[in-house]
C-alpha positions in Angstrom: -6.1 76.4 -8.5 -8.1 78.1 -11.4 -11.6 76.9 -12.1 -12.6 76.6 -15.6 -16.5 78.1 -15.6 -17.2 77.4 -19.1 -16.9 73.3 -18.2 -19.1 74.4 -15.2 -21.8 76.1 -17.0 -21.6 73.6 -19.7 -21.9 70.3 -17.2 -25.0 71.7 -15.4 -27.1 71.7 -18.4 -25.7 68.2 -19.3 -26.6 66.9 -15.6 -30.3 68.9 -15.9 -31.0 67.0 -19.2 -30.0 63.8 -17.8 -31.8 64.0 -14.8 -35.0 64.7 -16.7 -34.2 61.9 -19.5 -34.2 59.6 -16.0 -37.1 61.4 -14.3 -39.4 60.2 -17.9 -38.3 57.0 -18.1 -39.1 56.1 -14.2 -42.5 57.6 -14.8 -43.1 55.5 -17.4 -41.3 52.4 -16.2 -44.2 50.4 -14.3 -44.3 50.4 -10.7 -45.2 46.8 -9.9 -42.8 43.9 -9.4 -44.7 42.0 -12.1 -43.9 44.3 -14.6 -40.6 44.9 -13.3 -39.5 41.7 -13.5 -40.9 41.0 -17.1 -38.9 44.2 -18.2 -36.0 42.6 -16.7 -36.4 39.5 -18.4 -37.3 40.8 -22.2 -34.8 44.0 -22.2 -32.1 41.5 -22.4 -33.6 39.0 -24.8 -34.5 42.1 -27.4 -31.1 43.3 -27.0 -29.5 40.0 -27.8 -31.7 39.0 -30.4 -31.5 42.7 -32.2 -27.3 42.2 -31.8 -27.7 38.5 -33.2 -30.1 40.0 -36.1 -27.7 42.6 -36.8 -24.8 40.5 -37.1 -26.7 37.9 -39.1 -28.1 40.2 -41.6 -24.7 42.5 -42.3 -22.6 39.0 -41.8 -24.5 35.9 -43.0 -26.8 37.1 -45.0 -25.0 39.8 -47.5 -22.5 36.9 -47.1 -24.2 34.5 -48.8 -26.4 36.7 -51.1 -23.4 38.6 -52.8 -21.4 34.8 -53.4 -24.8 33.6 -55.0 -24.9 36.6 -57.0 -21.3 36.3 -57.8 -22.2 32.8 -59.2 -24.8 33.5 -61.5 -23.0 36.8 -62.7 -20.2 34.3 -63.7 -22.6 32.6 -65.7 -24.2 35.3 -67.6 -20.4 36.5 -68.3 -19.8 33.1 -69.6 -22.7 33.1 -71.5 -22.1 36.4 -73.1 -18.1 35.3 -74.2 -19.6 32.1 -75.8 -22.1 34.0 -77.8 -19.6 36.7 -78.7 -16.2 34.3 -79.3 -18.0 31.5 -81.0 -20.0 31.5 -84.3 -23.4 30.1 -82.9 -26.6 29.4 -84.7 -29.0 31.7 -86.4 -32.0 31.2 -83.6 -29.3 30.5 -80.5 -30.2 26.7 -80.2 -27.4 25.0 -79.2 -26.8 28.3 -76.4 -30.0 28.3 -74.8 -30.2 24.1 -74.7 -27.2 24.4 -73.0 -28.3 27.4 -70.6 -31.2 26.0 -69.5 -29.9 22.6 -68.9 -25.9 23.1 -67.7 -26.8 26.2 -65.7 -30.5 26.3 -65.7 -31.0 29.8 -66.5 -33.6 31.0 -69.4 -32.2 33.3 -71.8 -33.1 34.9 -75.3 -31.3 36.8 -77.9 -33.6 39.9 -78.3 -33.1 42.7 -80.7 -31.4 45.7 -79.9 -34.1 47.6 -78.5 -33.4 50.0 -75.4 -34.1 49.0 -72.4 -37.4 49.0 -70.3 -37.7 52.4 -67.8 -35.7 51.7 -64.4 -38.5 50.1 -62.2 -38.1 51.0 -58.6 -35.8 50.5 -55.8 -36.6 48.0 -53.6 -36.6 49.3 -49.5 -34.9 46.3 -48.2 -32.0 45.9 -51.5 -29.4 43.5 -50.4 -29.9 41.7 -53.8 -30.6 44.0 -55.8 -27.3 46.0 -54.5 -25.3 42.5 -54.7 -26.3 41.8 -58.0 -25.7 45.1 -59.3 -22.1 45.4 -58.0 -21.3 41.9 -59.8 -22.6 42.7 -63.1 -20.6 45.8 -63.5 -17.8 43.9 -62.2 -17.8 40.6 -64.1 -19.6 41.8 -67.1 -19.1 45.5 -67.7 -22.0 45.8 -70.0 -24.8 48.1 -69.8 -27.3 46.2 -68.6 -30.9 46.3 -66.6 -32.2 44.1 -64.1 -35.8 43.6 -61.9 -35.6 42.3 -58.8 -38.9 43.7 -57.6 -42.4 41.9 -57.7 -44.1 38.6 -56.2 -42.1 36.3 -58.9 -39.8 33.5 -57.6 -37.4 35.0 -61.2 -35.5 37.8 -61.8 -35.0 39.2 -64.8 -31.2 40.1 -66.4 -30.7 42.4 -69.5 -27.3 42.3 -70.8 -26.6 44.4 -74.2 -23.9 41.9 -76.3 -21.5 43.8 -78.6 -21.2 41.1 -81.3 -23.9 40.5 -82.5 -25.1 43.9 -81.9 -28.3 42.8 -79.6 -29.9 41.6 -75.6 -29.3 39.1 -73.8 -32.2 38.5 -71.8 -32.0 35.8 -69.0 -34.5 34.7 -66.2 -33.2 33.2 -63.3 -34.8 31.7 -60.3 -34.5 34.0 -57.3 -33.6 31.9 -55.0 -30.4 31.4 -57.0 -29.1 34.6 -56.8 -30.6 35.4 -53.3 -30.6 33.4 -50.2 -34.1 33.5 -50.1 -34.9 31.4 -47.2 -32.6 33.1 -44.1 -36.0 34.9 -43.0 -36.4 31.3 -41.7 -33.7 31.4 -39.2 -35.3 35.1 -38.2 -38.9 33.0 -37.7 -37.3 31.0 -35.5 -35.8 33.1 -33.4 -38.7 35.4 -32.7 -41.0 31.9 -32.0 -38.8 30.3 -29.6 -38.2 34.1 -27.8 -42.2 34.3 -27.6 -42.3 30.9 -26.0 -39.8 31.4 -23.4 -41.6 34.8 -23.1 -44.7 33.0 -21.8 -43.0 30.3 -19.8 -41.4 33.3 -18.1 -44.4 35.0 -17.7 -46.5 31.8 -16.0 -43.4 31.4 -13.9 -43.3 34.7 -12.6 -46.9 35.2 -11.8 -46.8 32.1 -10.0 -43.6 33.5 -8.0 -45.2 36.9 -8.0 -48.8 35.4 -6.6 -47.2 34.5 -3.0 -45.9 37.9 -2.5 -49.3 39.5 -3.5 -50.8 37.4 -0.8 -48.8 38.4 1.7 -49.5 41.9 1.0 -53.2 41.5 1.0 -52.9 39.3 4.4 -51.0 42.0 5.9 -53.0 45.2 5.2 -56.1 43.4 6.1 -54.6 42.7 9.0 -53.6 46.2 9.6 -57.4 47.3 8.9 -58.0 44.5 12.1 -60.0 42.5 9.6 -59.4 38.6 9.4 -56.7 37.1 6.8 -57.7 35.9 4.1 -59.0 32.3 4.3 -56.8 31.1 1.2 -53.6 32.3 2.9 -51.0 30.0 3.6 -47.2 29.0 3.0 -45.9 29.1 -0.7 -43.9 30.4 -2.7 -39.7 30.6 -2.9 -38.0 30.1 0.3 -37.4 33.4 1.2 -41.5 34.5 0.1 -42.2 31.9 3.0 -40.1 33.2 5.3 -41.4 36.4 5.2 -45.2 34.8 5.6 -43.9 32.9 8.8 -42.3 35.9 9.9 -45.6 37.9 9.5 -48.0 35.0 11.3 -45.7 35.3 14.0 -45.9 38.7 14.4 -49.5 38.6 14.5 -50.0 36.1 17.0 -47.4 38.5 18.9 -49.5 41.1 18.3 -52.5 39.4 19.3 -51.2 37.8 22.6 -50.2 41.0 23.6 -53.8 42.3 23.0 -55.2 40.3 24.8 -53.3 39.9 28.1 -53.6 44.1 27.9 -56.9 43.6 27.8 -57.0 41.0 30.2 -55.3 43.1 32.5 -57.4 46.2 32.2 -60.8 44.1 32.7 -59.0 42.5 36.1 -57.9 46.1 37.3 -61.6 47.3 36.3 -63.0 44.7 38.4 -61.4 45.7 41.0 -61.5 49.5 40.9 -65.2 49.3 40.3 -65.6 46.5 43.5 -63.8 49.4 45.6 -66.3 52.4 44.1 -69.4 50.2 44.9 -68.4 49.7 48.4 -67.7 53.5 48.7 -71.6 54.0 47.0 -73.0 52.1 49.9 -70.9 53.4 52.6 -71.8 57.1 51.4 -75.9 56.0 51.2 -75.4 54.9 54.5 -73.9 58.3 55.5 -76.9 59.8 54.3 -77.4 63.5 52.2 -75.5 66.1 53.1 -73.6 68.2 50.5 -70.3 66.6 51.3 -71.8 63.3 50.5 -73.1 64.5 47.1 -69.8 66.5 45.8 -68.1 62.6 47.1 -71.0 60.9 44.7 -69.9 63.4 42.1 -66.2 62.9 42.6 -67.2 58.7 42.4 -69.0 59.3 39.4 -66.3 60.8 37.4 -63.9 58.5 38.6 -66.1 55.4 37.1 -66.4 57.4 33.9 -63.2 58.5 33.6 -62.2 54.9 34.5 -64.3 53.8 31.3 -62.7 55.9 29.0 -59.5 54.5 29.8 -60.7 51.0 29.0 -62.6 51.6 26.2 -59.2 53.8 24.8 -56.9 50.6 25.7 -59.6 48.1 24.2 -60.4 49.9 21.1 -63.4 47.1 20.3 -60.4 45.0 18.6 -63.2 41.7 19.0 -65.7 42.8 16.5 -66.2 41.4 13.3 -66.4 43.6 9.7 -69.8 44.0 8.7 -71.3 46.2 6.0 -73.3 49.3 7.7 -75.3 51.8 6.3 -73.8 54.9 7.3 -77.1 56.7 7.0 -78.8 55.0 9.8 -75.7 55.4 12.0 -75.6 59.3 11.5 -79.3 59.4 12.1 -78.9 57.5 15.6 -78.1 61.1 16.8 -81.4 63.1 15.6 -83.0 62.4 19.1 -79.9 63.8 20.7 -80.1 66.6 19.3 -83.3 67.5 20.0 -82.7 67.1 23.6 -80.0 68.4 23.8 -81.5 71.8 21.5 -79.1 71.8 18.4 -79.6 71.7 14.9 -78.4 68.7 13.1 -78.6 68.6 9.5 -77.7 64.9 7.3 -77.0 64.4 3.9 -76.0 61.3 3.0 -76.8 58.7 0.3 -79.3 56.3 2.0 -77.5 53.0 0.1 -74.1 53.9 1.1 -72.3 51.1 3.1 -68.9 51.0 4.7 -67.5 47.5 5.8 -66.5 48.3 9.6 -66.8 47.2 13.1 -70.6 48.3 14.2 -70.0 49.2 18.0 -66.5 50.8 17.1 -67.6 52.8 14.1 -70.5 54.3 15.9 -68.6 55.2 18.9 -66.2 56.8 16.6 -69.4 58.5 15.5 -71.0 59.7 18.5 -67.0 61.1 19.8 -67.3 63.6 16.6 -70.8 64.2 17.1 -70.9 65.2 21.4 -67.7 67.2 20.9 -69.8 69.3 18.7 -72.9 69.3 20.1 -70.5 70.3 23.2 -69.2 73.7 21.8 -71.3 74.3 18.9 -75.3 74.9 18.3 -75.2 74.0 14.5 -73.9 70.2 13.0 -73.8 69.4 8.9 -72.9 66.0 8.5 -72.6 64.9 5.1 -71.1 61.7 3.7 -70.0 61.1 0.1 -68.8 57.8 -1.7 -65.4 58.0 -3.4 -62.7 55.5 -4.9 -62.5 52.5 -1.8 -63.4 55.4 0.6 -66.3 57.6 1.8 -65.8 60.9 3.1 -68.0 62.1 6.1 -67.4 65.7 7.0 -68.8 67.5 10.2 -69.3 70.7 10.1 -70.5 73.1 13.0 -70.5 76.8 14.0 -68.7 76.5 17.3 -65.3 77.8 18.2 -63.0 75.4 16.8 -59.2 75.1 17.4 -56.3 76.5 16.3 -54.0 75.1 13.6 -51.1 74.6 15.8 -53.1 72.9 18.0 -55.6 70.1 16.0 -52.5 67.6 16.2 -52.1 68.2 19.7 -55.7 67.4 20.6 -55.4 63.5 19.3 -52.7 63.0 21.5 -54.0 60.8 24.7 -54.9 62.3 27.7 -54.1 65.9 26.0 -56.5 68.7 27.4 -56.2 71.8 25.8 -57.1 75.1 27.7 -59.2 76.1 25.4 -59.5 73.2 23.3 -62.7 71.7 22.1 -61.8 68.9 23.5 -61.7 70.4 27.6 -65.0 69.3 29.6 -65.9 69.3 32.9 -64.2 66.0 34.0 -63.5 65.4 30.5 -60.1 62.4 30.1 -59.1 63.9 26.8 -59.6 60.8 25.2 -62.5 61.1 23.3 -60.7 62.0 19.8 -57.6 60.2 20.1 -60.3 56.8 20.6 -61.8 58.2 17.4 -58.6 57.9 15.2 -57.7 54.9 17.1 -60.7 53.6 15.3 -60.7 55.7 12.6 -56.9 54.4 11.5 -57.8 50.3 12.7 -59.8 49.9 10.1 -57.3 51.7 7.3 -58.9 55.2 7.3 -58.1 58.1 8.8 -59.6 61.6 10.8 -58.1 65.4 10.1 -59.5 68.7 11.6 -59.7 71.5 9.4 -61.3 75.4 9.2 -65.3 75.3 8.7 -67.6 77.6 6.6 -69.8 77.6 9.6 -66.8 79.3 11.3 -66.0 76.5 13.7 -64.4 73.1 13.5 -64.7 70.6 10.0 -63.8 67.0 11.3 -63.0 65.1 8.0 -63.3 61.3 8.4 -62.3 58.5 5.9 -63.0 55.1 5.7 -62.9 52.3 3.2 -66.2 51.1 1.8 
């Protein structure tokens, strides 16, 4: 089958252009359910009322403004026969008693004069346009008329053939015009703006549950305590998902604690077995086999540490403010014994809501494993938007891109990885996001200007 490439080359345009038409409107729709929701409610009640305006105006309203202004054309033109079939009297009398009282419409017999300079056109000219139509219809005179100004009349020139002169005539507007349909368009846009704002107060308070719920949940992701306004409300299905999330937490929770429960028991009992090998091996006495089994007991109580501290992750603290400042400078006296250069530059005000004991074991992970392969540290800590930024810096020999996901991993030892130390659990940076990522930051390695490893650590202030 032959394949038209001009519809093809024409549709791909078409499809381009729409997409883009869709990709500025989502950018500019709002992203919040709030919004959303108010969008959903007034697109349809501007779209009704604009169809319901529309039809009104080109229906009901040109409606009744052309039969008005068919009504008082018809009596001008009767006006005008009477004059100009019947003798009247010299001044008009008798015709202008009768057309102010019968038909209540002020007229004069003016000389022949021309007429005064068309006045303007009116924007919005449904009477003037009605009005027009009928004259040249009923009356086919020349004539001139003002419809424009702040005046409740309108002014009608008509010129009469016999007697050779004006008919001038004053009518009240709202005769000719139907002057009070703006009323029904007042009343539409008021009772719109007041279900407007019933919607609105009903959809915050609908809105206000789910808000909640969101709030309750990331702080409990960030292992900070719920809020203490939160409870059930809201639809049926808002409180279902709020009873579905407390139960998840105290799922979570239980679950913490028998883990930890169970670590502290098998702790108990690893560490009752190492003490009674410590006093069987003073007993033995010093020898070098004794002190490589010391060693080997040693490691095995500090690897078995790690693993606890890992599985715990200091969930039992409470959020504090800190000032990071003092934490970083915790480490000065390490360094000096240890021989390495640690610079600090940080903002002596700046706080960070965290866990104390967590936060600065997050701190002192960073800090060993580059005191460990590195002679040089620059820590410095900025304040940003709901976060500060600490960076360490050093001039050791850092890791390779391939690898600085690898190294969070538990228990991960790389051959040549930063993290590898003599009897070393490869633990010590996967605690550090643990706790990095508990209290809703986060921890990425990157390339240093010293030449070694940056260690980039976020956390909410």
């Amino acid at each position: 089958m032959a394949v038209d490439t001009d519809q093809i080359s024409i549709a791909r345009p078409r499809r381009n252009i729409a997409r883009k038409i869709s990709r500025w409107v989502s950018a500019r729709l709002p992203k919040g359910l709030y919004g959303r929701s108010l969008i959903i409610i007034i697109a349809p009640m501007v779209l009704l009322q604009s169809v319901v305006a529309f039809v009104f105006m080109e229906r009901h309203w040109q409606t009744v403004t052309t039969r008005l202004s068919q009504a008082v054309t018809a009596d001008i033109a009767a006006i005008v026969d009477v004059i100009e079939t019947y003798p009247q009297d010299t001044d008009y009398q008798n015709i202008v008693r009768i057309a102010r009282d019968r038909l209540r419409l002020n007229i004069a017999i003016l000389p022949p004069d021309p007429f005064p300079a068309a006045s303007a056109k009116p924007f919005f000219s449904i009477l003037d346009d009605a009005l027009r139509n009928e004259i040249a219809t009923q009356i086919a005179r020349p004539f001139w008329i003002d419809t424009v100004g702040d005046s409740d009349l309108l002014e009608i020139r008509v010129r009469l053939q016999n007697p050779d002169a004006v008919l001038r005539v004053f009518a009240r507007r709202n005769s000719a015009y139907a002057s009070n349909s703006h009323i029904f368009l007042v009343w539409m846009v008021g009772t719109s703006l007041v279900l407007l704002l019933i919607a609105i107060a009903f959809l915050r308070n609908q809105i206000r549950p789910i808000q909640r719920l969101a709030d309750a949940a990331e702080s409990f992701g960030k292992g900070r305590s719920l809020p203490p306004d939160f409870r059930l409300r809201g639809a049926r299905e808002v409180r279902q998902a709020s009873l579905a999330f407390l139960q998840m937490r105290d799922r979570i929770e239980r679950q913490l604690h028998q883990r930890t429960a169970m670590l502290t028991g098998v702790s108990h009992d690893l560490r009752t077995i190492l003490t009674r090998f410590k006093l069987q091996l003073a007993l033995v006495g010093e020898s070098s086999d004794v002190e490589e089994l010391q060693a080997d007991i040693d490691e095995m109580q500090r690897m078995l540490q790690g693993y606890l501290d890992f599985a715990r992750g200091e969930t039992g603290e409470e959020v504090v403010p800190v000032n990071l400042r003092e934490v970083l400078e915790r480490h000065e006296s390490e360094a000096k014994v240890k021989d390495k250069q640690l610079q600090i530059i940080c903002p002596k005000s700046l706080e960070i809501r965290v866990r104390p004991s967590a936060f600065a074991r997050l701190v002192a992970n960073v800090v060993s494993n580059a005191f460990r392969h590195a002679g040089k540290l620059v820590i410095r800590a900025t304040e940003g938007t709901g976060f500060a930024t600490i960076t360490f810096d050093d001039d050791g020999c850092g890791i390779a891109e391939e690898d600085r996901e690898e190294v969070f991993k538990p228990f991960v030892r790389l051959d040549e990885a930063r993290n590898q130390d003599e009897g070393g659990t490869g633990l010590g940076l996967s605690i550090a996001r643990d706790i990095a990522r508990n209290h809703g930051g986060d921890i990425n390695l990157h390339e240093s200007k010293l030449g070694g490893l940056q260690v980039v650590v976020k956390m909410p202030i």
